[in-house]
ROTOR-424571 format. One line per field, with one value per atom (N, C-alpha, C): atom name; x, z, y. Coordinates in Angstrom, 2 decimals. Atoms other than C-alpha are relative to their C-alpha. Layout:
BEGIN
site: CA, ... .
east: X, ... .
up: Z, ... .
north: Y, ... .
***
This chain:
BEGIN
site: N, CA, C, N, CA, C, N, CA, C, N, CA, C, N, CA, C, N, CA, C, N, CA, C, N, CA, C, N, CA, C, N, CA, C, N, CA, C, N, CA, C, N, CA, C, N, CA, C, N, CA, C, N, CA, C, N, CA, C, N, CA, C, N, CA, C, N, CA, C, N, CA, C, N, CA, C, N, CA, C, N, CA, C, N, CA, C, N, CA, C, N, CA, C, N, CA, C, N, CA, C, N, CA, C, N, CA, C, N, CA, C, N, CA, C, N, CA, C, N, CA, C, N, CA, C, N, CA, C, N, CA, C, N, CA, C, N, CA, C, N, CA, C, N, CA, C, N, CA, C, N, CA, C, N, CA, C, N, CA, C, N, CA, C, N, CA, C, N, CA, C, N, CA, C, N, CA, C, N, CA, C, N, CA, C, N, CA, C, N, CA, C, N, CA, C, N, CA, C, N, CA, C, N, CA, C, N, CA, C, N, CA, C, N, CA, C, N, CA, C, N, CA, C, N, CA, C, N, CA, C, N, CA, C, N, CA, C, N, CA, C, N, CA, C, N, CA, C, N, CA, C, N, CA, C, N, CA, C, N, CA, C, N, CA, C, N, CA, C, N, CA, C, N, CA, C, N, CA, C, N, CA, C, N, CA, C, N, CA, C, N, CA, C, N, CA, C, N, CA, C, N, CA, C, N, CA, C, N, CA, C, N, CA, C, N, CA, C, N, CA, C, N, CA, C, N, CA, C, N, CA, C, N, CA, C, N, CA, C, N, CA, C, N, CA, C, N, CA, C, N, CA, C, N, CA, C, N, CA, C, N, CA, C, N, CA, C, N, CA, C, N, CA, C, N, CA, C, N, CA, C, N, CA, C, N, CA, C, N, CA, C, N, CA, C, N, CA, C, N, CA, C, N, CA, C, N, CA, C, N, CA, C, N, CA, C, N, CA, C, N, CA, C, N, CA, C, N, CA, C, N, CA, C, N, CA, C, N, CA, C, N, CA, C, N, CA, C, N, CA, C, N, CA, C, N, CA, C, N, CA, C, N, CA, C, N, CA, C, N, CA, C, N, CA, C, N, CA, C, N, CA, C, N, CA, C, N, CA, C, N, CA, C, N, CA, C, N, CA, C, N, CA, C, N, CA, C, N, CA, C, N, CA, C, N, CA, C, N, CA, C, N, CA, C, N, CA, C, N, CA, C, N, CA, C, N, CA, C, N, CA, C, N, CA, C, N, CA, C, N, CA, C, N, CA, C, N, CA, C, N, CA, C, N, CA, C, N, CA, C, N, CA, C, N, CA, C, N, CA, C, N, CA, C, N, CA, C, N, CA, C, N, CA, C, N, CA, C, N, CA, C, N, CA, C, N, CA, C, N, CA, C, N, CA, C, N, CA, C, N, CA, C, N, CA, C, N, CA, C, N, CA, C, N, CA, C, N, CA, C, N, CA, C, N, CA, C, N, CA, C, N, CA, C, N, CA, C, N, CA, C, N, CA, C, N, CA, C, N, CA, C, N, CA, C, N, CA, C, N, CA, C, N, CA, C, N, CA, C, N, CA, C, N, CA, C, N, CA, C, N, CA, C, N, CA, C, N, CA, C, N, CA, C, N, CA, C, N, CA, C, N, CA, C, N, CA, C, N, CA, C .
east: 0.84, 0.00, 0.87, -1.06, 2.85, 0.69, -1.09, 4.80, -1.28, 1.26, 1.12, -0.06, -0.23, 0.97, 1.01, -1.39, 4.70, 0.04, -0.54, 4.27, -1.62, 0.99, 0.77, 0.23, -0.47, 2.51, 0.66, -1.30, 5.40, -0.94, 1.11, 2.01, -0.45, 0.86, 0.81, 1.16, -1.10, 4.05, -0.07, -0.17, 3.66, 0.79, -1.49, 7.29, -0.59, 0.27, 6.30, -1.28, 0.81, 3.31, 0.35, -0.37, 3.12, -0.52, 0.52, 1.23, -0.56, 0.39, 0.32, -1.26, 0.98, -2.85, -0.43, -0.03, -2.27, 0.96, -1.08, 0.55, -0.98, 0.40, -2.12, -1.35, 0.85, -4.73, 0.94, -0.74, -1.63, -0.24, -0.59, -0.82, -1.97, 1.80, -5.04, -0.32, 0.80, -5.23, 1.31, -1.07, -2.26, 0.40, 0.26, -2.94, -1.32, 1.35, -6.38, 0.39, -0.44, -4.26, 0.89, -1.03, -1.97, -0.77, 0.88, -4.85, -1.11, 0.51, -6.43, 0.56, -0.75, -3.52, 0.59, -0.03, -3.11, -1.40, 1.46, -6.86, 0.29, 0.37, -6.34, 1.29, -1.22, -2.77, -0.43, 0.16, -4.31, -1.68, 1.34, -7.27, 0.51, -0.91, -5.22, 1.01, -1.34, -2.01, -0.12, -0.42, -0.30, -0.19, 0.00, -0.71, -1.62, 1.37, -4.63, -0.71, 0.69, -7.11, -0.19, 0.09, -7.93, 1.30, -1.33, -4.24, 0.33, -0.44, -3.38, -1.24, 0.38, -6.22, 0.02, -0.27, -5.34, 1.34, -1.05, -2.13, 0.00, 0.32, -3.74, -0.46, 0.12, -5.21, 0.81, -0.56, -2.38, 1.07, -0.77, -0.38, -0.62, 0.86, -3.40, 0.28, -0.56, -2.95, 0.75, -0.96, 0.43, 0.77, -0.30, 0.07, 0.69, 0.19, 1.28, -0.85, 1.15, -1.14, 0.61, -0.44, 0.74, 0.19, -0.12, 1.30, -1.26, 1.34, -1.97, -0.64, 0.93, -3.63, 0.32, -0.91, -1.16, -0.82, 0.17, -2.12, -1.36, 1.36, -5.77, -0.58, 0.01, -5.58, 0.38, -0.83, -3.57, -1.52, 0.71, -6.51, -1.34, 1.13, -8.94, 0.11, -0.60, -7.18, -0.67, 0.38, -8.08, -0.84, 1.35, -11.35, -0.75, 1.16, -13.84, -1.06, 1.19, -15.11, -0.48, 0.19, -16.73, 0.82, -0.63, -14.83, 1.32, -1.27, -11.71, 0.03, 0.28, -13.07, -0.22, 0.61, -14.38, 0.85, -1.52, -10.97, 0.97, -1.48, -8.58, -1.11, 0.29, -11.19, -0.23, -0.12, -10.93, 1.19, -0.96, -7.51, 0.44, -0.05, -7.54, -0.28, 0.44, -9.60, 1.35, -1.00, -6.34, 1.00, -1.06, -4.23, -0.26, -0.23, -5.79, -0.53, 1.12, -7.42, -1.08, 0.92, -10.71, -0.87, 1.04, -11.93, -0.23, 0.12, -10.85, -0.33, 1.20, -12.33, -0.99, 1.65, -15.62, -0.30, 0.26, -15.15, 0.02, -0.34, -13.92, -1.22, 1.14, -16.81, -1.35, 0.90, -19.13, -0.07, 0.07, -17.92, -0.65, -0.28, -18.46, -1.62, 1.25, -22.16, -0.53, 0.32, -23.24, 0.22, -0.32, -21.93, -0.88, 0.95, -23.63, -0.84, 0.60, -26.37, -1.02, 0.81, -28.30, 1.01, -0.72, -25.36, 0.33, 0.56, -26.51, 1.29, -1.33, -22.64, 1.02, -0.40, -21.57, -0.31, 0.22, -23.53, -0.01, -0.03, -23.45, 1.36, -1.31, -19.50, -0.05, -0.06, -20.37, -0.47, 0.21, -22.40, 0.67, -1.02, -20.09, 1.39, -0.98, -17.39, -0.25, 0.22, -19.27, -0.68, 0.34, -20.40, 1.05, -0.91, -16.89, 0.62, -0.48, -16.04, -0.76, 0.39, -18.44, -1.28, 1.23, -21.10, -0.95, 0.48, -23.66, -1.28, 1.26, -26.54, -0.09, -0.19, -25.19, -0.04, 0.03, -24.66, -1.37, 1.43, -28.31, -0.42, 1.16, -29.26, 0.16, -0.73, -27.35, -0.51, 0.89, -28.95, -1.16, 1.24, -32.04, -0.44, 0.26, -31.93, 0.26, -0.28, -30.71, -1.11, 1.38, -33.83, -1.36, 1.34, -36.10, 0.23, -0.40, -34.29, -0.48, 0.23, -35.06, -0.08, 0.24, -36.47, 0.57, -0.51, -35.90, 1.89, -1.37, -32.03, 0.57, -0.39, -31.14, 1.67, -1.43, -27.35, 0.12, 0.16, -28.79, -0.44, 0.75, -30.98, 0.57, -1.26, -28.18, 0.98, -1.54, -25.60, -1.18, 1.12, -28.61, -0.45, 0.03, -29.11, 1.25, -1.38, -25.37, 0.19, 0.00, -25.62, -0.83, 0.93, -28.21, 0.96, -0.75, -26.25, 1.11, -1.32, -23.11, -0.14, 0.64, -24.80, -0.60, 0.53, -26.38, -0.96, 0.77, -28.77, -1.80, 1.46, -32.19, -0.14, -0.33, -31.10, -1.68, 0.91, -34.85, -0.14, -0.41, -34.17, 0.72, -1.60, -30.81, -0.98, 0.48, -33.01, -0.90, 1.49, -36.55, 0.66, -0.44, -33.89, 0.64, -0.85, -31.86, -1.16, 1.10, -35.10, -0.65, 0.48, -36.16, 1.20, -1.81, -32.41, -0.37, -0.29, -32.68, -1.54, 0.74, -36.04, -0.01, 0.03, -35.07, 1.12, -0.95, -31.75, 0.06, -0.06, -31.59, 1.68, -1.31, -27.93, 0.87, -1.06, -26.91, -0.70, 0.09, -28.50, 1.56, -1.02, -25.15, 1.28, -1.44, -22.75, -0.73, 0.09, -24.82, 0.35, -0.50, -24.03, 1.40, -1.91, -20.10, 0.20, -0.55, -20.48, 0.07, -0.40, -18.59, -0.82, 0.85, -20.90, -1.11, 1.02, -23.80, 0.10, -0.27, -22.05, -0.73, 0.73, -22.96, -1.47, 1.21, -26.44, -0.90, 0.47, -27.24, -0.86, 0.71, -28.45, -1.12, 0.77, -30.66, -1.55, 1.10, -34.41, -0.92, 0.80, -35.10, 0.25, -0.51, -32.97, -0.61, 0.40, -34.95, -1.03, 1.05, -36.10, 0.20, -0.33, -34.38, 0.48, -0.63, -32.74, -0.80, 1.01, -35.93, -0.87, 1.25, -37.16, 0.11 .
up: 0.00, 0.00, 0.00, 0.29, 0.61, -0.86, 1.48, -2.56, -1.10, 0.41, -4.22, 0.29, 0.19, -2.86, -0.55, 0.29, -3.32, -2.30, 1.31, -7.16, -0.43, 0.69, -7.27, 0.50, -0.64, -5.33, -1.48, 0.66, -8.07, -1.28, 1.48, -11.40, 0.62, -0.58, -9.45, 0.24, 0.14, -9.00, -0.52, 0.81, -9.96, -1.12, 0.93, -11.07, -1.64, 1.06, -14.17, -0.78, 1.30, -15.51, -0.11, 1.38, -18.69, 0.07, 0.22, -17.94, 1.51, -1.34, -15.13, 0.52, -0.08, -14.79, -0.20, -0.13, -15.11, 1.61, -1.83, -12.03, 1.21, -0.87, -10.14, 0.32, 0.19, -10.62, 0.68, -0.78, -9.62, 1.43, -1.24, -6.51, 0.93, -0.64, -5.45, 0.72, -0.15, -6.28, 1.31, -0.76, -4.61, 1.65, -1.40, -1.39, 0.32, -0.58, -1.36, 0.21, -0.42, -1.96, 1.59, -1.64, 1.02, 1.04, -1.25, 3.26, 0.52, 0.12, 2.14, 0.57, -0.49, 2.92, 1.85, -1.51, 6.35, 0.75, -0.71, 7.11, 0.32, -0.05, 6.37, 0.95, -0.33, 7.68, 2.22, -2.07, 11.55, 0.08, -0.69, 10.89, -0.04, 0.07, 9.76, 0.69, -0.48, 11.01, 1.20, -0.28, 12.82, 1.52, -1.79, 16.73, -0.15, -0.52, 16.09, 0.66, -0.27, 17.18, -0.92, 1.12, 13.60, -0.51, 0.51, 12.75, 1.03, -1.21, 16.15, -0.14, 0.14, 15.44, -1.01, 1.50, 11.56, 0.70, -0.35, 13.31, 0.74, -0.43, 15.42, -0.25, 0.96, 12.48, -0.28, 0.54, 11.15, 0.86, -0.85, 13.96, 0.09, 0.01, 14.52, -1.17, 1.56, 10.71, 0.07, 0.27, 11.24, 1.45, -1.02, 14.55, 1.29, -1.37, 17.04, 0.96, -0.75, 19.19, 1.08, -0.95, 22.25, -0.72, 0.37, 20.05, -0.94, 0.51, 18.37, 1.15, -1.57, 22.20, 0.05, -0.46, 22.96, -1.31, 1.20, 19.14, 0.74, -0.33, 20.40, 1.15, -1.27, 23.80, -0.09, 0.37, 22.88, -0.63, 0.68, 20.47, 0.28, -0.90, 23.03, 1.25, -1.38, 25.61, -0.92, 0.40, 22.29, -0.19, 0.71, 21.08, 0.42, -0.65, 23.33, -1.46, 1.06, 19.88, 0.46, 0.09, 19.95, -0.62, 0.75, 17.24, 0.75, -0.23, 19.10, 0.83, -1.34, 22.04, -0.46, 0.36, 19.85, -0.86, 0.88, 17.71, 1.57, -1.29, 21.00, 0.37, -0.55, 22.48, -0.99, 1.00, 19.07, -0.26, -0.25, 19.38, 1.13, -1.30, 22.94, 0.45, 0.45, 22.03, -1.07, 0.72, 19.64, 1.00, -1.01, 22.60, 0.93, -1.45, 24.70, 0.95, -1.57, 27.41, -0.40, 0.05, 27.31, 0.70, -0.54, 30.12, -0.43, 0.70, 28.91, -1.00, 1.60, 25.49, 0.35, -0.73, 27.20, 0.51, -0.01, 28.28, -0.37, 1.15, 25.47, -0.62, 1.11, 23.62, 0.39, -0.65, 26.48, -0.25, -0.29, 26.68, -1.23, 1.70, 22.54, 0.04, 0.45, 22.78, 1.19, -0.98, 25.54, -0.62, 1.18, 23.10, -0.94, 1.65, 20.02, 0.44, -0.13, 21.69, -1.15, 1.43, 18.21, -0.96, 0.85, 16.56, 0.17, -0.08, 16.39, -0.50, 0.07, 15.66, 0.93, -1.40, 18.89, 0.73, -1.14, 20.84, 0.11, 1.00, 18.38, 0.73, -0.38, 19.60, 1.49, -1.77, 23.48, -0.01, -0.35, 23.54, -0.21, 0.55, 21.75, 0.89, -0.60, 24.07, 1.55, -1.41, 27.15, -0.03, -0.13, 25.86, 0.09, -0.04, 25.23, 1.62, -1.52, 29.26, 1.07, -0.89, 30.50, 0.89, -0.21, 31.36, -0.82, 1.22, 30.08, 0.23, -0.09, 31.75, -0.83, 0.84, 30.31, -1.65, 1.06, 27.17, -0.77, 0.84, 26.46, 0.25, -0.21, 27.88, -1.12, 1.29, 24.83, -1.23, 1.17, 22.54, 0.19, -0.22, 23.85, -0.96, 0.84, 22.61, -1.68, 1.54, 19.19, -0.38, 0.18, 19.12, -0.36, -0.02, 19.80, -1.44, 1.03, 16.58, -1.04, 1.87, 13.93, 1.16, -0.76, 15.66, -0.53, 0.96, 12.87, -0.12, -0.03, 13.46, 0.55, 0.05, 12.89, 1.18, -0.53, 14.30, 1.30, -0.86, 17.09, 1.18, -0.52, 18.30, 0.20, -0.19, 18.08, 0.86, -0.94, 20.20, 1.26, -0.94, 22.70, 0.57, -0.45, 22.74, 0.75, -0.55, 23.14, 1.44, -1.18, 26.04, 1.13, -0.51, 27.84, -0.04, -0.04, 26.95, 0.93, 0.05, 27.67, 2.13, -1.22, 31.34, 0.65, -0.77, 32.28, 0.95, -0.94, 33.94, -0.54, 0.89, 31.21, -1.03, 1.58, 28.55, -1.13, 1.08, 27.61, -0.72, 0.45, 26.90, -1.00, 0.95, 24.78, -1.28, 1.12, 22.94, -1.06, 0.37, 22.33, -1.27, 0.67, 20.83, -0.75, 1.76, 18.19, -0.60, 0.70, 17.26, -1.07, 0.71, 16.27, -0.77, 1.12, 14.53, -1.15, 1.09, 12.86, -0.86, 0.35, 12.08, -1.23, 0.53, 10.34, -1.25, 0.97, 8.69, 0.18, -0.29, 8.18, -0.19, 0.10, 7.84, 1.47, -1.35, 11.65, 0.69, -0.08, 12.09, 0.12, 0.15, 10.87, 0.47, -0.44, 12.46, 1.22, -1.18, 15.71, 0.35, -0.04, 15.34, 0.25, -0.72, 15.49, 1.10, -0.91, 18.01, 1.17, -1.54, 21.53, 0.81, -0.81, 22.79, 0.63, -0.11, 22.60, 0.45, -0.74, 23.51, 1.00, -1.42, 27.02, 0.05, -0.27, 26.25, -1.06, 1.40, 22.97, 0.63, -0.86, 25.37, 0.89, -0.75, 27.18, -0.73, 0.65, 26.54, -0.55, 0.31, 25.98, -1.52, 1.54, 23.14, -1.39, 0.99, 21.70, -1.22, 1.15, 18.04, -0.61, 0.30, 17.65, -1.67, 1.16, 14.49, -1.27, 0.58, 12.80, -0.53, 0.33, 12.86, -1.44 .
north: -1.19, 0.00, 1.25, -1.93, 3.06, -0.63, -0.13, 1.39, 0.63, -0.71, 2.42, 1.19, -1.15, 5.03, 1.31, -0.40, 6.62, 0.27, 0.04, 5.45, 1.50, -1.07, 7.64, 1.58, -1.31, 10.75, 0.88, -0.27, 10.31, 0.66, -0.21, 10.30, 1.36, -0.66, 13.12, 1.69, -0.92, 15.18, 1.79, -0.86, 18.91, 0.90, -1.05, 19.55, -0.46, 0.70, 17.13, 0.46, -0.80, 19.27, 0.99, -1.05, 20.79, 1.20, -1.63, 23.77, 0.09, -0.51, 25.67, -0.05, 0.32, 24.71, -1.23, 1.52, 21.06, -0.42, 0.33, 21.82, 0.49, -0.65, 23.74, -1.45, 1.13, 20.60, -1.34, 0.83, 18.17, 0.41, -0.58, 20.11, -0.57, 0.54, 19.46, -1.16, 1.02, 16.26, -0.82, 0.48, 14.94, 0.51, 0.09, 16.72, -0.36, 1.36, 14.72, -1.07, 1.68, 11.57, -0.01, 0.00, 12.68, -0.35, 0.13, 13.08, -1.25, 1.23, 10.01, -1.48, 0.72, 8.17, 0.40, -0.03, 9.40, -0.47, 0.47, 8.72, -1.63, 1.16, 5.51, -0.85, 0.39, 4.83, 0.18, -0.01, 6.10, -0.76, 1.17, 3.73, -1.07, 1.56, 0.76, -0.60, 0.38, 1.30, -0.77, 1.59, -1.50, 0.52, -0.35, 0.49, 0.25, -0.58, 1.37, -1.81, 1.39, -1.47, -1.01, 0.54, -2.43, -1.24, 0.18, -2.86, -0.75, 0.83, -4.70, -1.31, 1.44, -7.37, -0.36, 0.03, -7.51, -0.97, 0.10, -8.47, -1.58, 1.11, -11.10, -1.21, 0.97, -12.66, -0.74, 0.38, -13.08, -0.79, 0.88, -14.43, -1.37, 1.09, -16.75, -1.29, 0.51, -18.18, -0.69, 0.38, -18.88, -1.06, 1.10, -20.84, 0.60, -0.64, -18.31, 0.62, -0.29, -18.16, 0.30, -1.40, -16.33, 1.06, -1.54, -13.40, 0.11, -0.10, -13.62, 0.36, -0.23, -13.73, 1.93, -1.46, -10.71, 1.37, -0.82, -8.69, 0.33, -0.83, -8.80, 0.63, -0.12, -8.39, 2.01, -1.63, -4.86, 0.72, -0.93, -4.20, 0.25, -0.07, -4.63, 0.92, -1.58, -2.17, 1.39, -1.09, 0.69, -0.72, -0.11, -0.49, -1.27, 1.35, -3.24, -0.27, 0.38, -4.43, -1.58, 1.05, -7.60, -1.67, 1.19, -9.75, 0.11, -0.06, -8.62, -1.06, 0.40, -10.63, -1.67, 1.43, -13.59, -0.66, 0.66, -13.78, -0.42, 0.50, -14.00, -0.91, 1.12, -16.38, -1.54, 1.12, -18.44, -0.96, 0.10, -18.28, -0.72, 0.70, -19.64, -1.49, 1.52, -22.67, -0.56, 0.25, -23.47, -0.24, 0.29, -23.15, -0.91, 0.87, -25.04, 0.30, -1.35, -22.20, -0.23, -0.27, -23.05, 0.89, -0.82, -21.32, 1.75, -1.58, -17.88, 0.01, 0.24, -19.03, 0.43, -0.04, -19.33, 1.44, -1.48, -15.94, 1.05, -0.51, -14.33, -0.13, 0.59, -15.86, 0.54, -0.76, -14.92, 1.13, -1.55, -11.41, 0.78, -0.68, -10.85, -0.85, 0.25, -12.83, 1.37, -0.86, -10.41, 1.40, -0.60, -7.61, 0.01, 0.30, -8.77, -1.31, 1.26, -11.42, -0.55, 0.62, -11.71, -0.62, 0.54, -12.99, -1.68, 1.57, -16.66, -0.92, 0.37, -17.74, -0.08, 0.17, -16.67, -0.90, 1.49, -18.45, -1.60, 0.92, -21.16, -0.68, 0.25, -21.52, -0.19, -0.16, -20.53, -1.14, 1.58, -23.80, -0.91, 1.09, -26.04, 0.31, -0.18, -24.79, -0.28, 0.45, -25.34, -1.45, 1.58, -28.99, -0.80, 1.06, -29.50, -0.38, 0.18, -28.75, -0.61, 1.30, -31.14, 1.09, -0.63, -28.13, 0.49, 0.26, -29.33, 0.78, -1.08, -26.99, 1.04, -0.87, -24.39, 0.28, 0.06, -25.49, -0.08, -0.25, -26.31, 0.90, -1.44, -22.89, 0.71, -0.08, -22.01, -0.21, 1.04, -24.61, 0.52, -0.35, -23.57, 1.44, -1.43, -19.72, -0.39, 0.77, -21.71, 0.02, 0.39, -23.51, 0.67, -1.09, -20.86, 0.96, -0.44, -19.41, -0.74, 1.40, -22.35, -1.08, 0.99, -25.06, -1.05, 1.65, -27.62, 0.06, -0.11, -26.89, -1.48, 1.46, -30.67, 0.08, 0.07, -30.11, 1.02, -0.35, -27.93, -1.32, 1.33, -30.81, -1.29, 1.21, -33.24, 0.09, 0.15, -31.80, 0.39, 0.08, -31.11, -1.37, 1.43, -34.67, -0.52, 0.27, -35.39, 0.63, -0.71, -32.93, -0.79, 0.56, -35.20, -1.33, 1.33, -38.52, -0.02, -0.06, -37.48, 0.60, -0.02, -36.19, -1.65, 1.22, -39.05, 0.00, -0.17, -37.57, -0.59, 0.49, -38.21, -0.19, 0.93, -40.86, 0.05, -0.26, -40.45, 1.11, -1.17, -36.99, 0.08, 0.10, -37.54, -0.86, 0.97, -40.17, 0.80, -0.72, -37.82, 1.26, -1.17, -34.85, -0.71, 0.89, -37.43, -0.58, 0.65, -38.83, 1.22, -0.84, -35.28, 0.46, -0.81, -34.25, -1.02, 0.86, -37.36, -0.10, -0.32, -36.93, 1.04, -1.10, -33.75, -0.35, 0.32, -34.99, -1.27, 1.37, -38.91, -0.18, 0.30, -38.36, -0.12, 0.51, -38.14, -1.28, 1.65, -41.76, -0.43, 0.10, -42.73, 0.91, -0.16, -40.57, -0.04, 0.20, -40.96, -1.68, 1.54, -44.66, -0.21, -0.29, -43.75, 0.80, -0.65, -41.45, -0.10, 0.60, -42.29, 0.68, -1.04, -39.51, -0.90, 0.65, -41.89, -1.25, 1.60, -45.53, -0.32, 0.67, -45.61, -0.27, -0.63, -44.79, -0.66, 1.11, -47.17, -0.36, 1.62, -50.20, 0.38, -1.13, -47.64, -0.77, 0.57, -48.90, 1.01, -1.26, -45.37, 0.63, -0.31, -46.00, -1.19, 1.97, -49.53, 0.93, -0.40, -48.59, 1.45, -1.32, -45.11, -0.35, -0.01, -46.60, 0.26, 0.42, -47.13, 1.70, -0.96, -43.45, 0.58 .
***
């Protein structure tokens, strides 16, 4: 972008026009491009917020995820945006931190709570830590979004199995996923989520729906 720019300073040049009224038209336009390029250089640049989670992307990408954490963390000190909050806690799940995921993820649905992607992640992050209340409170606001949400209704089930608290429950919500898509039949048949919970009599005839 400044080798772009530099080469349109150079087309723009006033020494190089032919008439004085082509140099007085240079001299204009070329302090619009100046100012254009500073606008953009203190929205982009690499210390604003933009430019510090542009930064975090790109650390992210490339598998550093301590200086990816660090890029957004910085670009969340200038500017409490949301994605700043939901990239470092994306980033975190990569590392390994779930719980500050979960709060990262939290902090950016709470932020933006209509953004049905967030919470989409907050549940799947709190099904993966074994809280599983939470997670369907989660699933739940899903639900109430698109009911027929086949792959909502499935990890809702899994959430119930994988509890152990109301296998008829886990059963009643894969009956309706699979109901909806006949394709997680078959990966609920591979999935270790569901093992314990097959032989279940709550489970006799689920295959069949």
């Amino acid at each position: 972008a400044t080798e772009a720019f530099e080469d349109l300073c150079t087309l723009l040049d006033p020494e190089t026009a032919r008439t004085p009224q082509l140099r007085e038209r240079s001299e204009q336009h070329l302090e619009k491009v100046r100012q254009a390029h500073h606008l953009l250089k203190a929205h982009f640049g690499e210390d604003t917020a933009e430019g510090l989670n542009a930064k975090g992307l790109e650390y992210h990408k490339a598998g550093r995820h301590a200086d990816a954490i660090e890029a957004f963390s910085d670009a969340i000190e200038k500017d409490k945006q949301y994605s700043f909050y939901y990239n470092r806690g994306l980033t975190r799940v990569q590392a390994g931190d779930y719980e500050k995921a979960i709060d990262d993820v939290k902090h950016a649905t709470i932020m933006e709570p209509d953004r049905l992607e967030l919470r989409e992640t907050l549940a799947r992050l709190h099904l993966r830590m074994a809280k599983y209340g939470l997670a369907r409170r989660e699933y739940e606001v899903l639900r109430r979004q698109d009911p027929r949400n086949a792959a909502v209704l499935y990890d809702i089930a899994v959430s119930w199995a994988l509890e152990g608290s109301s296998v008829g429950k886990a059963s009643a919500e894969l009956r309706k996923a699979i109901a909806i898509d006949r394709s997680l039949r078959d990966k609920a048949m591979a999935d270790p989520d569901f093992r314990d919970v097959m032989d279940h009599p709550a489970f006799q005839g689920w295959k069949q729906v």
